[in-house]
N, C-alpha and C positions, 0 to 999 in steps of 0.2 A: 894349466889354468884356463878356468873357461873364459869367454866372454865378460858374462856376469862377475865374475870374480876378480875381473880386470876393470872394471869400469868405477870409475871415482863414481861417488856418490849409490855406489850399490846396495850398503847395507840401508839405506833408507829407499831403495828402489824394491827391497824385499821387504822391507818393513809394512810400506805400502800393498803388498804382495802383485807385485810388477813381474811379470820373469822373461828377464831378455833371452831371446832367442836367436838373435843374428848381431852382427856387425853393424846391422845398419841402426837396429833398437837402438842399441847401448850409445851408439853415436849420437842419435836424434836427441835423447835422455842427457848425455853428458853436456852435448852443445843448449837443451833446454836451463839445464840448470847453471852453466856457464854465463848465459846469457844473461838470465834473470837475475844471477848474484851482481854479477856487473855491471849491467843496468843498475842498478839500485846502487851500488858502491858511484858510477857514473852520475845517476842523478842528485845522493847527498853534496857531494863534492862541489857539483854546480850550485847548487842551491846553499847549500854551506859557506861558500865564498862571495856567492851574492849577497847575503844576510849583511856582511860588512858593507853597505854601499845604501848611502841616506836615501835612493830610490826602493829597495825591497824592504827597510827597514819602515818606509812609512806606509807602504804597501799592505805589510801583515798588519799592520796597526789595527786596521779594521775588527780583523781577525781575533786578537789578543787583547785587546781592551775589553769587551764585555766576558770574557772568561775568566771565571771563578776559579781558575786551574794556573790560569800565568798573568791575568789582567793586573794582578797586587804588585806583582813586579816593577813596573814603569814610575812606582810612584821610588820606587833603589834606585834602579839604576836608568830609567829615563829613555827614548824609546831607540834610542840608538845602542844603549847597553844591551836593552833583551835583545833585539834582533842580531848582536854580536855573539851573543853568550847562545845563544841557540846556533848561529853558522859555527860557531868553536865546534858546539855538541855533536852536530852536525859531520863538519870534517873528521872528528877523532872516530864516530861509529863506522864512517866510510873508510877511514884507515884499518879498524881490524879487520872487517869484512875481506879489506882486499887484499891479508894477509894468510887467505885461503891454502895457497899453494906451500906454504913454510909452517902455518901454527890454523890446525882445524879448529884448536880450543880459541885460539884469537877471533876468528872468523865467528865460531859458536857466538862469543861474548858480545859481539859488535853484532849480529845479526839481531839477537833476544834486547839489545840497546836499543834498536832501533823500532822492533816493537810498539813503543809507550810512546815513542816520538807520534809515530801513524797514530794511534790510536786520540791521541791528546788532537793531533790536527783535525782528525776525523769528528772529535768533537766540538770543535766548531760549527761543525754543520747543527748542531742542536742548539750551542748559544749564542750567534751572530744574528743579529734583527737585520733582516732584512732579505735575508740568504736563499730562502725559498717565495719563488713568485709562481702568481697564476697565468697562465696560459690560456687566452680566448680559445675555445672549440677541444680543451685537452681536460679532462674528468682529475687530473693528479696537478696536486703542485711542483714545481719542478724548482731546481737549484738555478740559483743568477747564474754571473761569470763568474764569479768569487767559490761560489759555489761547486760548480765545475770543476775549477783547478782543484777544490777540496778534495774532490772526487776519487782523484788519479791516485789517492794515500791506499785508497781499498786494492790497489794491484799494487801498489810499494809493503804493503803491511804483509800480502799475499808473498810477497818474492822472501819477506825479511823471514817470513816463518819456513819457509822452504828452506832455507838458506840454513838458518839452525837448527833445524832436523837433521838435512846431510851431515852440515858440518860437527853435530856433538854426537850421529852415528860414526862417525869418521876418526874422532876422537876416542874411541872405545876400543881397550885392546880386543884383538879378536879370540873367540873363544875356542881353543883347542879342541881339534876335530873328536868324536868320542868312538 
């Protein structure tokens, strides 16, 4: 067995059409995708378990009030509920994620979960008044701090897609040499 054919996450390293050639490739690749999947399983977790804690929950507020996507909510369950029901959401995507090494299809599931989460926060950055400010002497408007923090979803959304490429390549029986 070559290299390439020994390294986790291969069949989407060929998909991409990647072809490892050394020990050290495949290592650099396996430790990139390693890192990024868990990072992101690492950072739901945190932030999943903060969601529970009346300091982050009034924090998003900002955030999730003028959103036509989750803002209807608060008027259910009030603003400590949404913030709860999103750390739940939160934890459970980061649990199959980081059942990687046991169920690829688990990991698949929880990475494409996590998807719509990025992308819902990412859209913040379009309905939060206030989020982009000008800059004396700089031509572009730029994101507050609120903003900012938004920002970091565009490499979490980045890792989550990654994540479910390998892992529902990974998932796929392999197809009998011809």
């Amino acid at each position: 067995m070559n290299v390439l054919q020994s390294t986790a996450g291969a069949p989407l390293l060929r998909a991409l059409g990647f072809v490892r050639r050394t020990a050290i490739d495949a290592w650099l690749g396996r430790a990139a995708l390693v890192t990024l999947r868990y990072g992101l399983t690492l950072i739901l977790l945190f932030y999943g378990a903060f969601k529970f804690t009346e300091v982050e929950a009034r924090a998003i507020e900002p955030l999730i009030a003028p959103s036509p996507l989750l803002g209807w909510t608060y008027a259910f369950m009030g603003v400590q509920g949404v913030s709860s029901m999103i750390g739940v959401t939160e934890i459970l995507i980061a649990s199959l994620i980081a059942l990687r090494p046991w169920s690829a299809r688990a990991c698949a599931l929880g990475s494409l979960a996590a998807v719509p989460t990025f992308v819902m926060t990412l859209s913040f950055l379009f309905t939060t008044p206030g989020i982009w400010v000008d800059v004396p002497g700089f031509a572009l408007r730029v994101p507050n701090e609120l903003g900012a923090f938004v920002l970091k979803d565009v490499f979490l959304l980045g890792a989550a897609l990654l994540s479910a490429a390998e892992a529902f390549a990974a998932s796929r029986p392999a197809r009998a040499a011809s």
